[in-house]
C-alpha positions as semicolon CSV with decimal commas, in nm:
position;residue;x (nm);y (nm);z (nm)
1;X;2,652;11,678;-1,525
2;X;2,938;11,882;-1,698
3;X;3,086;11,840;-1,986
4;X;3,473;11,907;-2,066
5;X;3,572;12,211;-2,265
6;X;3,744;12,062;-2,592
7;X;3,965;12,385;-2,627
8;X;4,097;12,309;-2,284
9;X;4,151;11,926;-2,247
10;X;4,332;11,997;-2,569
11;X;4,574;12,222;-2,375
12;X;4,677;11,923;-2,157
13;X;4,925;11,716;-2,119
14;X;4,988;11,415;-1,890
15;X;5,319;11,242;-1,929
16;X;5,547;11,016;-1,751
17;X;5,942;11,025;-1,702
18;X;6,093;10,672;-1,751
19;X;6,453;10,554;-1,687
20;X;6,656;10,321;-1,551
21;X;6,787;10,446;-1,233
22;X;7,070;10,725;-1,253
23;X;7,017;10,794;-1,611
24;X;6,936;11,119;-1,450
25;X;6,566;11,172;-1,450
26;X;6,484;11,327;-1,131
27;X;6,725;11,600;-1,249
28;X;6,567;11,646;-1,535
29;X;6,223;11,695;-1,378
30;X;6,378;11,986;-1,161
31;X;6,476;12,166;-1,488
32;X;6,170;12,078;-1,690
33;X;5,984;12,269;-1,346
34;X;6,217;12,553;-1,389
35;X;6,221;12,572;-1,749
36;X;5,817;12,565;-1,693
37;X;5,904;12,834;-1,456
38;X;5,732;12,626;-1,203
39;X;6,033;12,645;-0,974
40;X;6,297;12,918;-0,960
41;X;6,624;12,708;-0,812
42;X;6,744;12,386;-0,891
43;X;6,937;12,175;-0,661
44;X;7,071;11,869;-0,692
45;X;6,928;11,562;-0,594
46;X;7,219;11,420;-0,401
47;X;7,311;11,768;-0,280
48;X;7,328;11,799;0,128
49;X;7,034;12,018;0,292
50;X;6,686;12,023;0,251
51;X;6,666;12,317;0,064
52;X;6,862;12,158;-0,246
53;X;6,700;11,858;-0,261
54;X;6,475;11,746;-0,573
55;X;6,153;11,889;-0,489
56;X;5,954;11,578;-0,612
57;X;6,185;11,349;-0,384
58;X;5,993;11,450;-0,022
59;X;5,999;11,079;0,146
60;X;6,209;11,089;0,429
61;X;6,418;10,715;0,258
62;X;6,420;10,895;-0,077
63;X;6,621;11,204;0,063
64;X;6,847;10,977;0,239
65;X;6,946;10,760;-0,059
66;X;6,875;11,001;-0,373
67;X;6,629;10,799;-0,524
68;X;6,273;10,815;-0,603
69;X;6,072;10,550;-0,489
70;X;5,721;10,664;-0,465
71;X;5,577;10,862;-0,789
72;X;5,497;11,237;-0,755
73;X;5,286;11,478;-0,931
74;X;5,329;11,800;-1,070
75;X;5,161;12,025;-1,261
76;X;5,243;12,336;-1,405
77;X;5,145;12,618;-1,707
78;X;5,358;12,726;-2,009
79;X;5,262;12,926;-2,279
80;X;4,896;12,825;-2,253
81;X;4,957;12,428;-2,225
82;X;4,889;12,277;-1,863
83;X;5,149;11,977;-1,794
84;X;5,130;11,703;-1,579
85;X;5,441;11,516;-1,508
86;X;5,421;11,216;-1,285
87;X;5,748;11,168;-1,172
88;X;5,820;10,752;-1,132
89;X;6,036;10,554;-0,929
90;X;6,292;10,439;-1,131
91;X;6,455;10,153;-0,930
92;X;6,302;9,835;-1,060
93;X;6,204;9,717;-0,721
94;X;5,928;9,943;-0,752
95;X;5,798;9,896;-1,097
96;X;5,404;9,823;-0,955
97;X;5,380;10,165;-0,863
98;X;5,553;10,315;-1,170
99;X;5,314;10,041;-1,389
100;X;4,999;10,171;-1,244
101;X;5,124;10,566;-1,285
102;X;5,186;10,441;-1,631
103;X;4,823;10,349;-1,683
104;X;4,729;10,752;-1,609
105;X;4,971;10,879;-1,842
106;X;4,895;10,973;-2,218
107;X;5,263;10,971;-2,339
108;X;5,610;10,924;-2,185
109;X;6,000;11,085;-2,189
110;X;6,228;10,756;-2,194
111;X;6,557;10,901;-2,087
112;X;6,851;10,696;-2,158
113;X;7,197;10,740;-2,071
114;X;7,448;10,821;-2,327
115;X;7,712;10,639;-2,216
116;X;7,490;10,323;-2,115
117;X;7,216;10,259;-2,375
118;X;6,943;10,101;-2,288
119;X;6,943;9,926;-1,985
120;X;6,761;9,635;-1,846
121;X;6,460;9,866;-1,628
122;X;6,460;10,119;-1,924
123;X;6,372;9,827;-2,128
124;X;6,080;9,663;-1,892
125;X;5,923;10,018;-1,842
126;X;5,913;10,041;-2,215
127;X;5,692;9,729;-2,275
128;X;5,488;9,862;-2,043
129;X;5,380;10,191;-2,274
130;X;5,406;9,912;-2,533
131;X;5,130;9,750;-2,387
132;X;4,907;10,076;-2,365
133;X;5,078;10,214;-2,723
134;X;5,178;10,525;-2,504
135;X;5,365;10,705;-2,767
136;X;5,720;10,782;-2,639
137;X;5,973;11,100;-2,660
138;X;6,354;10,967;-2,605
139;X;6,568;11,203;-2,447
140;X;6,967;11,102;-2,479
141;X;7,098;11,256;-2,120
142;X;7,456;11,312;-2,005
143;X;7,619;11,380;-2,364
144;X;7,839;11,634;-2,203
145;X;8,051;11,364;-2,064
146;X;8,187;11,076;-2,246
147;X;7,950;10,853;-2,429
148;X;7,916;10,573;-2,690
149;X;7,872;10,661;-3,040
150;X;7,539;10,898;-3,155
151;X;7,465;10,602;-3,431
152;X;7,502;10,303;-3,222
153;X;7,266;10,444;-2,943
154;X;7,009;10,525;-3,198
155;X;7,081;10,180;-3,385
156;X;6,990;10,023;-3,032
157;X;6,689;10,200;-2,942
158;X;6,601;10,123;-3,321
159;X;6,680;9,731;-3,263
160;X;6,616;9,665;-2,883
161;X;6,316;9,832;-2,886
162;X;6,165;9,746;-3,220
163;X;6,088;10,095;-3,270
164;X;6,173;10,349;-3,555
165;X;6,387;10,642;-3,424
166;X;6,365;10,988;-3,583
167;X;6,675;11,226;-3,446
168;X;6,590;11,582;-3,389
169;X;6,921;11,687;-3,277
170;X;7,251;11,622;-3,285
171;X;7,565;11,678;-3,057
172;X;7,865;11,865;-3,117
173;X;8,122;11,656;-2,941
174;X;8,104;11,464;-2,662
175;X;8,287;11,465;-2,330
176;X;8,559;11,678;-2,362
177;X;8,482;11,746;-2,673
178;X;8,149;11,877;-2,635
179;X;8,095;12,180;-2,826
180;X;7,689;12,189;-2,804
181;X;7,349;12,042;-2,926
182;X;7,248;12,134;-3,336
183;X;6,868;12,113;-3,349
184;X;6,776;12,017;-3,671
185;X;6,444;12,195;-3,698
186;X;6,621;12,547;-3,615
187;X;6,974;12,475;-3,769
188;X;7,105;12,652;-3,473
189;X;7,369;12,512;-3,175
190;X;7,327;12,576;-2,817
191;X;7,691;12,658;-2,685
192;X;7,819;12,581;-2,396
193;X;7,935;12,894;-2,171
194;X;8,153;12,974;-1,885
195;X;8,373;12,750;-1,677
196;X;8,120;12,539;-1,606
197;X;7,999;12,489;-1,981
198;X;7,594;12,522;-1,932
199;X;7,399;12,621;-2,175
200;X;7,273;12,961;-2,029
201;X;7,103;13,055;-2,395
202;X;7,362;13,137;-2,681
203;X;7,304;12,967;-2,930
204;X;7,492;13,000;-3,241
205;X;7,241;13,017;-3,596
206;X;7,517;13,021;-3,842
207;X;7,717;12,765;-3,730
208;X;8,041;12,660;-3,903
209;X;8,093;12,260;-3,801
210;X;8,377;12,047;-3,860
211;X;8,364;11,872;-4,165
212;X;8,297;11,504;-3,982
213;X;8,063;11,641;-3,794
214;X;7,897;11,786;-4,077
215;X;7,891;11,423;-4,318
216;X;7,752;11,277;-3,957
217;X;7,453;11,546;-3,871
218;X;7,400;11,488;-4,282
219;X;7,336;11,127;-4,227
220;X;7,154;11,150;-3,906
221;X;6,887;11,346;-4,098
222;X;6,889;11,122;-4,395
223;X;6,935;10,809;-4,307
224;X;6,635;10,747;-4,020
225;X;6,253;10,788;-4,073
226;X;6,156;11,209;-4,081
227;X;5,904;11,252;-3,787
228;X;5,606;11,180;-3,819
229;X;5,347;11,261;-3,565
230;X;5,071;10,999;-3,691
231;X;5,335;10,724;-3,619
232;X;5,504;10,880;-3,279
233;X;5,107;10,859;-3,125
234;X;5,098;10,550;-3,251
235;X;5,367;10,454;-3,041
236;X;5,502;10,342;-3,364
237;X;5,814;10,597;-3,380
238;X;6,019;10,811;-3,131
239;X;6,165;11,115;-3,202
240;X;6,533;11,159;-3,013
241;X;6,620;11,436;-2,812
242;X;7,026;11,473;-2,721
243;X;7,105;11,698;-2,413
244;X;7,242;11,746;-2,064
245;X;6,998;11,737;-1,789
246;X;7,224;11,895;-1,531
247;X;7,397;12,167;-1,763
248;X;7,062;12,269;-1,939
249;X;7,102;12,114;-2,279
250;X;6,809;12,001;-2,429
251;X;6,571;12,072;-2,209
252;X;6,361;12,369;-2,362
253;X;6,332;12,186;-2,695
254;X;6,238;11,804;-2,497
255;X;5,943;12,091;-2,331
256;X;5,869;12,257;-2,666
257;X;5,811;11,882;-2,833
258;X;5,538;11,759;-2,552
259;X;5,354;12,071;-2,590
260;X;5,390;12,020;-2,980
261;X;5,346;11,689;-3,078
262;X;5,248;11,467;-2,701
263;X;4,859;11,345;-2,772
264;X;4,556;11,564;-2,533
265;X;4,378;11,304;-2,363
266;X;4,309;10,969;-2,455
267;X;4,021;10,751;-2,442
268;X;4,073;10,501;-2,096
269;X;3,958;10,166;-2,142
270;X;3,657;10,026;-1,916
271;X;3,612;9,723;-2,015
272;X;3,495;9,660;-2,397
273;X;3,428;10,043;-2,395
274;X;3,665;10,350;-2,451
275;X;3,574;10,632;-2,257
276;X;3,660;10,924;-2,440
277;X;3,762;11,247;-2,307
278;X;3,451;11,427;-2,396
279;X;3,252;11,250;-2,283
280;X;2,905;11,452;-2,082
281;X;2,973;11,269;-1,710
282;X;3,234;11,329;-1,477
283;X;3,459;10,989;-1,449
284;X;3,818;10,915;-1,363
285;X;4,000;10,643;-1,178
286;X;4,271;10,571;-0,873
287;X;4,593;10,486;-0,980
288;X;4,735;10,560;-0,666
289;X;4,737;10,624;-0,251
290;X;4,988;10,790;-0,070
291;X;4,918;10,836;0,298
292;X;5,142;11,083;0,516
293;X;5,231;11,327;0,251
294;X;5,148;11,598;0,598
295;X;5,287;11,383;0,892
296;X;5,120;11,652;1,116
297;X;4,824;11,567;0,950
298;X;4,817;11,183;0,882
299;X;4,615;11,242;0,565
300;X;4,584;11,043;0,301
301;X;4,570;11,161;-0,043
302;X;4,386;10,920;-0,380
303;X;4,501;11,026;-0,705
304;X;4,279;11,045;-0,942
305;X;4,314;11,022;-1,335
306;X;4,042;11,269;-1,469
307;X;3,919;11,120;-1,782
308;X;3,627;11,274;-1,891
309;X;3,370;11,575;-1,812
310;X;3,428;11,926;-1,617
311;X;3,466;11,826;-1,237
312;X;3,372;12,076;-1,011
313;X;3,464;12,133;-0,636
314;X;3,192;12,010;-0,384
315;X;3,093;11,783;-0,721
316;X;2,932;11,387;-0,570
317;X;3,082;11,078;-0,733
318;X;3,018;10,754;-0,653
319;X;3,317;10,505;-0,626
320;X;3,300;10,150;-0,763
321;X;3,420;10,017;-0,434
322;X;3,214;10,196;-0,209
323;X;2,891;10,167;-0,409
324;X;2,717;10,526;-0,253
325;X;2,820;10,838;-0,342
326;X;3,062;11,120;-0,176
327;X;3,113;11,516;-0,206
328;X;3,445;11,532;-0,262
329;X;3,501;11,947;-0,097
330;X;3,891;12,006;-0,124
331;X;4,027;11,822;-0,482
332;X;4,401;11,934;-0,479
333;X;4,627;12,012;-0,756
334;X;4,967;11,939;-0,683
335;X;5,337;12,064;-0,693
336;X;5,493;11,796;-0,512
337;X;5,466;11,817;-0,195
338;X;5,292;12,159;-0,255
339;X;4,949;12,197;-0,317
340;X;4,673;12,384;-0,336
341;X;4,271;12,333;-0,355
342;X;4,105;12,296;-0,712
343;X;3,823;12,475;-0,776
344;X;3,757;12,240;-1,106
345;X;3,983;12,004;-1,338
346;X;3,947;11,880;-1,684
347;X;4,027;11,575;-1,864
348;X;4,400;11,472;-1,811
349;X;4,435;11,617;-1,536
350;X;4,549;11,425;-1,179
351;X;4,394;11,575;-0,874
352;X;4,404;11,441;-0,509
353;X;4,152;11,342;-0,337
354;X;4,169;11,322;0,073
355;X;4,005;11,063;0,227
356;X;3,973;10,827;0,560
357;X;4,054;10,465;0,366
358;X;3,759;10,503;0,159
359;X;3,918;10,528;-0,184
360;X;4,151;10,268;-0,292
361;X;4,384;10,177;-0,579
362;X;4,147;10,080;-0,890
363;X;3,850;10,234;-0,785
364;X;3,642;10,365;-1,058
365;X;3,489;10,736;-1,008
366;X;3,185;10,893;-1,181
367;X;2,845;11,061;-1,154
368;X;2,635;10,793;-1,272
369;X;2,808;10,476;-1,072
370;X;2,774;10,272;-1,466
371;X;3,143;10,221;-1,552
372;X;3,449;10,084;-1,425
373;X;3,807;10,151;-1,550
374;X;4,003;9,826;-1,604
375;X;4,371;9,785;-1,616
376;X;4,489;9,810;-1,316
377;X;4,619;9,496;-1,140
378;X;4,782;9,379;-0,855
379;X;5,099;9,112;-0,897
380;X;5,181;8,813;-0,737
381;X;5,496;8,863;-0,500
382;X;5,835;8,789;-0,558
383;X;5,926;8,798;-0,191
384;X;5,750;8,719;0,085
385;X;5,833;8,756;0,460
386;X;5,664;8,754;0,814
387;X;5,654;9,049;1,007
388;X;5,881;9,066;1,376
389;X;5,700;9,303;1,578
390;X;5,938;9,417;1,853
391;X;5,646;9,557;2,097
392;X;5,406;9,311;2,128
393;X;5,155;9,609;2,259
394;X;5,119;9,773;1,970
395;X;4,987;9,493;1,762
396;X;4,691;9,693;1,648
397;X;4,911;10,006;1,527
398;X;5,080;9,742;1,266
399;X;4,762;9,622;1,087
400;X;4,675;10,001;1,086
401;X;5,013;10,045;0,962
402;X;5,002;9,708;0,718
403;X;4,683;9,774;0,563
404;X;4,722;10,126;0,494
405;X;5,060;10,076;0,319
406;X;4,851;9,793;0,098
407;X;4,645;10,023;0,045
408;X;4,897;10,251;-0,118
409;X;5,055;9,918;-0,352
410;X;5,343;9,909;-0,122
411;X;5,323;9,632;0,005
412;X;5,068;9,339;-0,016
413;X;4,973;9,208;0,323
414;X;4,825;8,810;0,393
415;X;4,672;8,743;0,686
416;X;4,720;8,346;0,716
417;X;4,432;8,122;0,821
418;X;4,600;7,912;1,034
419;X;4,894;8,152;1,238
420;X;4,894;8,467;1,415
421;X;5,190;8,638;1,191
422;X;5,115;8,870;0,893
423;X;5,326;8,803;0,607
424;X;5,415;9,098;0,374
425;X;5,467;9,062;-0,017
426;X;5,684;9,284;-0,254
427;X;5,822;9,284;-0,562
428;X;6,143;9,402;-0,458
429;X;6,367;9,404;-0,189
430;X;6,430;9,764;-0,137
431;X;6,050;9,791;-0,070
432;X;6,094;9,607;0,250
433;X;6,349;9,888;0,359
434;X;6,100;10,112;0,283
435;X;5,833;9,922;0,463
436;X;6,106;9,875;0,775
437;X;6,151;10,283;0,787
438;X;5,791;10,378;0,682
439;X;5,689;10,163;0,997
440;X;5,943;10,367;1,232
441;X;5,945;10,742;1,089
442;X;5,527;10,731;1,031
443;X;5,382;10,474;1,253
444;X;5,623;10,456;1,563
445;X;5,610;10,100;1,508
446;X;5,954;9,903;1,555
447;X;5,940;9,574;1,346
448;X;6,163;9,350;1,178
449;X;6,156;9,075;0,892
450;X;6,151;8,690;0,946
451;X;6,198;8,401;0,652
452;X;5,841;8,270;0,545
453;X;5,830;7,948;0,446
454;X;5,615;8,064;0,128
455;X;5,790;8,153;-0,201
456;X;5,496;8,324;-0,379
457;X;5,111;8,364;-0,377
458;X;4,825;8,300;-0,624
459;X;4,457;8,456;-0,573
460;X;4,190;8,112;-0,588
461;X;3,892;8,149;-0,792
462;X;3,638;7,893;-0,876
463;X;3,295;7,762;-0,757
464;X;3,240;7,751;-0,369
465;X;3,218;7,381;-0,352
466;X;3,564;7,347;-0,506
467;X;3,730;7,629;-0,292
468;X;3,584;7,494;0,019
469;X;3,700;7,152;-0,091
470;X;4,055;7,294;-0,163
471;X;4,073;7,483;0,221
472;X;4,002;7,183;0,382
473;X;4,283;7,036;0,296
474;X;4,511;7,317;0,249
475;X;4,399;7,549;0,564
476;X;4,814;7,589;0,652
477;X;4,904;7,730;0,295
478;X;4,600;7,997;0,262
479;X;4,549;8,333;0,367
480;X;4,345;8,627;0,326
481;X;4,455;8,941;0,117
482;X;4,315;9,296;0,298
483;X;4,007;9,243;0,093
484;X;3,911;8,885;0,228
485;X;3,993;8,709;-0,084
486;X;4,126;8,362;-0,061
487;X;4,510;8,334;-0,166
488;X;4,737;8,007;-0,199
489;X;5,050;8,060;-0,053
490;X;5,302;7,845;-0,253
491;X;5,636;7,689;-0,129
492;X;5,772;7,736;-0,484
493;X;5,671;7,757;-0,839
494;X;5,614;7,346;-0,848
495;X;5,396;7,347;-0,554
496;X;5,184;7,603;-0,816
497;X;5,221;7,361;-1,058
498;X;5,110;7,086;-0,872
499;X;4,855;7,210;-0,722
500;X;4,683;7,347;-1,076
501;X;4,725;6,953;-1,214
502;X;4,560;6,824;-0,914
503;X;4,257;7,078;-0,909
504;X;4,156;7,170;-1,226
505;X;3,850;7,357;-1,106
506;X;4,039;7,637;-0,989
507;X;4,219;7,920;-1,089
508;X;4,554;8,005;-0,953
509;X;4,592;8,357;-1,086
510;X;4,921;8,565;-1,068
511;X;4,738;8,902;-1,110
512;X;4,431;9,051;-0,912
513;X;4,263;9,356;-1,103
514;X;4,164;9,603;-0,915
């Protein structure tokens, strides 16, 4: 067994991005890689060619459409601290993944637009860290354009969000009348320079303000909470960061404050245990799958949340679903679609591990087989349809296809006991058009998407005698998930109802932990 070095699961730390989509988060990634000097150009992510494309946007649907809908990891060094960002889909349609990258994260950036507020997905992803008490940095993007007032969007975040606010900076103007971001720790402004007003590194320490701005900045700093860092990891507190993604503001400080004040490691739950970081054994679990990040290759990558003990390449751990233990030879650190082999990882880190279907969303890792990691569930499905497959030959590429998507959380797939068509279950409807084109670019599969006549699905539980009771009279609304469990397909949420009054020896669960 090995057993984390403290000094160096200190020196980690493994945070989130959340946002509602455009608020501008995939840009800010790019610049919190360069200003980690983990990249050395940034493009934007709407920009035409490959070359300028956000580097932690690599899907072939995500470059099309500018959005990120699968989470990425990257991790880079600065000034002795070792960060791992997991980048997460924004667009609500995909909040499964994003909740289970959530569950691997020990703190989050919550970027809000300034001219929006908080917005309806900024707001779900938030009750998510809630849940966990992931302590949250805010980070007020775009104040270089026009925006709403500095103490209404603090006032909001304050009242929507039931949380205290602490401002560490303040903007100069906004829109065209952005003159720069005063941090209050420093008492210096970064200016914007040249025609196209970044902020390329002046910054002005003996600033003379306008008076308004002065009584306002005075206020700011008097009239919220001071910072403190007991309360932030509480999740208790934010502090507020005010910058421009795209023109640099912002960003060095937002870096400088996870390496400062962002919690190491935290325990993980596993049941009624916490496993803390230092802990002797090696232990982590899957939060996610992502098969095809090499089309030449058709790999297929687990990530896997460290959480305690020194892991070691060539290292055997046993995984709760497979019950006997495998050498796991080439762990890979990431950089996006880059990546390269690690020779060992601590606590915090995320490292990939390729595999042939064997590892699966949930699974619990470690030395000794003794634990498992709870927390991270599947959800019942908003939207359910029946797959159209266009070439009837190829029937045994799409449940390749099918259950290796499930596999990843993109999909859920029920295979009906009476019926010969699979039906596929998402949250959103933007995953089916990822589904549709994921099919075509990966799989060469042509399919389409047909009506089912089911509404939404609920895993059974109970004693035999009452489930075998129940499918003999409801054989046409059941299927299987990929795991063989028994599911009730429901015509709507009555038909749930109903059937919970009339059998109230069974279970009709809208989450299946993993």
């Amino acid at each position: 067994m090995a057993q984390a070095n403290s000094d160096t699961t200190q020196s980690r730390r493994t945070f989130a991005i959340i946002s509602h989509p455009d608020a501008g988060k995939t840009t800010l990634t790019e610049k919190l890689l360069l200003t980690g000097g983990a990249i050395h150009l940034a493009g934007e992510v709407k920009a035409r060619g490959a070359a300028r494309r956000a580097r932690s946007d690599w899907m072939k649907i995500e470059q099309q459409r500018g959005i990120s809908v699968t989470s990425s990891v990257m991790t880079f060094e600065r000034d002795g601290i070792t960060f791992n960002l997991l980048d997460t889909p924004g667009h609500e349609d995909f909040s499964e993944d994003t909740y289970r990258t959530l569950t691997a994260v020990d703190s989050a950036i919550m970027v809000i637009d300034a001219a929006k507020g908080i917005e309806p997905q900024t707001r779900k992803l938030f009750e998510v860290c809630r849940l966990r008490s992931v302590p949250i940095i805010t980070f007020v993007n775009k104040v270089d354009r026009e925006g709403r007032p500095v103490f209404e969007l603090l006032d909001e975040i304050a009242d929507m969000l039931a949380l205290d606010v602490s401002p560490q900076a303040y903007p100069v103007g906004m829109g065209g009348q952005f003159e720069g971001i005063l941090d209050f720790e420093t008492g210096a402004v970064a200016r914007p320079e040249g025609p196209s007003k970044e902020f390329k590194g002046k910054r002005d320490e003996n600033p003379e303000l306008p008076e308004l701005f002065a009584e306002d900045i005075e206020l700011a700093q008097i009239g919220y909470p001071e910072f403190d860092l007991e309360a932030y990891r509480n999740g208790d507190l934010t502090p507020v960061y005010f910058g421009s993604a795209l023109k640099n503001f912002g960003v060095t400080e937002l870096i400088e404050a996870i390496a400062k004040y962002a919690p190491p490691p935290r325990p993980q739950p596993a049941g009624d245990e916490q496993i803390e970081p230092t802990r002797d054994e090696v232990t982590g679990f899957i939060f996610k799958v992502q098969a095809n990040m090499d089309p030449n290759h058709r790999d297929r990558i687990a990530f896997m949340r460290q959480v305690s003990g020194t892991f070691k390449r060539g290292m055997k751990l046993t995984p709760s679903g497979l019950g006997k233990p495998i050498s796991i030879h080439s762990p890979i650190l990431f950089f996006a679609q880059d990546r390269e082999v690690a020779d060992f990882a601590e606590p915090g880190d995320i490292i990939g591990i390729p595999n042939h279907g064997t590892l699966r969303v949930g699974d619990t890792l470690s030395e000794k087989n003794d634990i498992r990691f709870t927390g991270l569930p599947n959800f019942a499905p908003e939207i359910l349809r029946r797959v159209q497959l266009k070439d009837p030959t190829k029937t045994k590429q799409l449940r390749k296809a099918l259950d290796d998507l499930s596999e990843e959380g993109v999909i859920q797939v029920f295979y009906p006991e009476l019926g010969a068509q699979h039906i596929v279950g998402v949250v959103g409807q933007l995953q089916l058009e990822v589904l549709i084109s994921r099919l075509s670019a990966e799989y060469k599969v042509e399919a389409g998407l047909e009506a089912s006549p089911f509404a939404t699905a609920r895993w059974l539980k109970g004693d035999e005698k009452a489930l075998d009771e129940f499918e003999k009279y409801n054989r046409a609304n059941l299927a299987r998930d990929r795991d063989g469990d028994l599911v009730f397909m429901a015509k709507s949420p009555w038909d749930v109802s109903y059937q919970q009054e009339k059998n109230p020896d069974l279970t009709f669960s809208a989450t299946k932990e993993r």
